[in-house]
C-alpha positions in Angstrom: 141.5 90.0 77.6 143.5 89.5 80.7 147.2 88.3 79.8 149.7 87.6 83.1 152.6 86.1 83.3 155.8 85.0 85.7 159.1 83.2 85.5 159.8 80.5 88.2 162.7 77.8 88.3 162.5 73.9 87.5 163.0 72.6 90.9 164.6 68.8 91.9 161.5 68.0 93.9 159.0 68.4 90.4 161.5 65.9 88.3 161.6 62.3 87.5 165.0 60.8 87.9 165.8 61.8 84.2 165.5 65.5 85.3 162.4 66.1 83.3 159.2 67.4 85.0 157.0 65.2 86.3 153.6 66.0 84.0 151.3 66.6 87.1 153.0 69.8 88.5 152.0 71.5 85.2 148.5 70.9 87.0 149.8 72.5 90.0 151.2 75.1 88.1 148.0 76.2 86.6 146.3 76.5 89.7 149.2 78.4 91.2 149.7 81.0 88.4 145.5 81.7 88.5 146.0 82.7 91.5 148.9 84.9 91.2 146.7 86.2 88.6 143.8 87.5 90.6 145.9 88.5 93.7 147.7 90.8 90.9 144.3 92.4 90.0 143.4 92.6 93.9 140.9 89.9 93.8 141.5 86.4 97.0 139.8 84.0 94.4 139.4 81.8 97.9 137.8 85.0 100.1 135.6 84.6 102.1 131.8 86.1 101.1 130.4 85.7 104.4 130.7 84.2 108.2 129.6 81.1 105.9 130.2 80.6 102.9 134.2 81.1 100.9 134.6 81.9 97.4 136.1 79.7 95.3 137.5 78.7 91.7 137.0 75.0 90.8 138.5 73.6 87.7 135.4 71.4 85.8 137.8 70.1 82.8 141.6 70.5 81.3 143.3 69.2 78.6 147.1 69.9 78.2 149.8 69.2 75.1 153.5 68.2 75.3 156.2 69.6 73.5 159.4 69.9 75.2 160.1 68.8 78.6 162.1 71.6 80.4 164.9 70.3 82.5 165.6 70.7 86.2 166.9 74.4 87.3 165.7 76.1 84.3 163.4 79.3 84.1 160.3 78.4 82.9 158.1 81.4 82.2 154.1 80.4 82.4 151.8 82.8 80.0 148.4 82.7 81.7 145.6 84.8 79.3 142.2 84.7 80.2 140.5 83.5 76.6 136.6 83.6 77.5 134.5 85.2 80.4 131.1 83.7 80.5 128.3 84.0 83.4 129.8 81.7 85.7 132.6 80.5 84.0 135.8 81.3 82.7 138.0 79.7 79.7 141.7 80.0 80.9 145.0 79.4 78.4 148.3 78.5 79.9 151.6 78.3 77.9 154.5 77.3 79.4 157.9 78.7 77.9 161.8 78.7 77.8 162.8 81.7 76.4 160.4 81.7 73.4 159.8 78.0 73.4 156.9 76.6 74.1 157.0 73.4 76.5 153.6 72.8 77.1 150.0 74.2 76.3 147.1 74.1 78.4 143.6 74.4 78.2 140.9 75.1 80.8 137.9 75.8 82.3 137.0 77.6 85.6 134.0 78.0 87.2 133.5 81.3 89.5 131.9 79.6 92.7 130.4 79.8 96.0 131.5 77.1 98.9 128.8 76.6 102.0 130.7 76.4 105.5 127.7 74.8 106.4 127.2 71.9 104.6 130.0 72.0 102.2 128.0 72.2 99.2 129.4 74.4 96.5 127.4 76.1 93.3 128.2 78.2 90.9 127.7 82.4 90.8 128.2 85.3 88.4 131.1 86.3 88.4 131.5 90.0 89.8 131.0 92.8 87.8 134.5 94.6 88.7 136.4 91.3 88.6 134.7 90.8 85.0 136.2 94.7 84.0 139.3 93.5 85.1 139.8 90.2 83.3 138.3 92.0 80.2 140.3 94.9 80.2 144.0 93.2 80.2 145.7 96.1 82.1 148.9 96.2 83.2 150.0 93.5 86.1 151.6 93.8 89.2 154.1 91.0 89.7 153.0 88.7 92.8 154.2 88.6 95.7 156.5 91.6 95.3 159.0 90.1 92.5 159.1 88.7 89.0 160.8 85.9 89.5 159.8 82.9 91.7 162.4 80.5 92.5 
């Protein structure tokens, strides 16, 4: 399966006055390094599928673990591998490290969705064959947005 990963630095802004991260970016962190996932494999997880309706990746239950806190400026690489493709759904582990430490652990489940201009409804859809071939076949990975490292 699918394994990506980048580096990115601690920054003053995520840190309680200790210099620790504050637990909720890890959240934001997930749902940033997905998408540098998919836009690595060529995929907008939030493109639009018609003049109506916008694609979409909603997250229907995480759980994460603790184990070191990093502190403020450090590199903190997060390990993203894609652990179970279902119909509609995907199983997603995050690992956050310091060199070969890990910080935190994270466990979670996306759903590959559909999102109505219209009426804002949203429902879930298979996910697309090619997208499927490229989250099972693990491949090599571009790094996003032109670099490695994101500080």
């Amino acid at each position: 399966m699918k394994t990506f990963s980048y580096e990115r630095r601690l920054h003053w802004s995520e840190c309680d006055p200790a210099g620790i991260i504050f637990f909720p970016h890890y959240a934001r962190w997930m749902v940033e390094g997905l998408n540098f996932l998919f836009l690595s494999i060529g995929v907008d997880p939030n493109g639009r599928i018609d003049k109506e309706t916008v694609a979409g990746i909603p997250s229907v239950g995480f759980s994460i673990s603790f184990h070191q806190p990093p502190r403020l400026h450090e590199i903190v690489t997060h390990e993203i591998t894609i652990e179970k493709i279902g119909r509609s759904s995907l199983t997603v582990n995050h690992r956050f490290l310091r060199e070969d430490i890990c910080l935190a652990e994270a466990k979670e489940t996306r759903v590959w969705a559909a999102h109505s201009l219209a009426d804002a409804g949203v429902k879930s859809v298979p996910i697309p064959d090619e997208v499927r071939r490229q989250l099972e076949d693990g491949g090599e990975q571009a790094p996003p947005v032109g670099s490695k490292r994101l500080l």
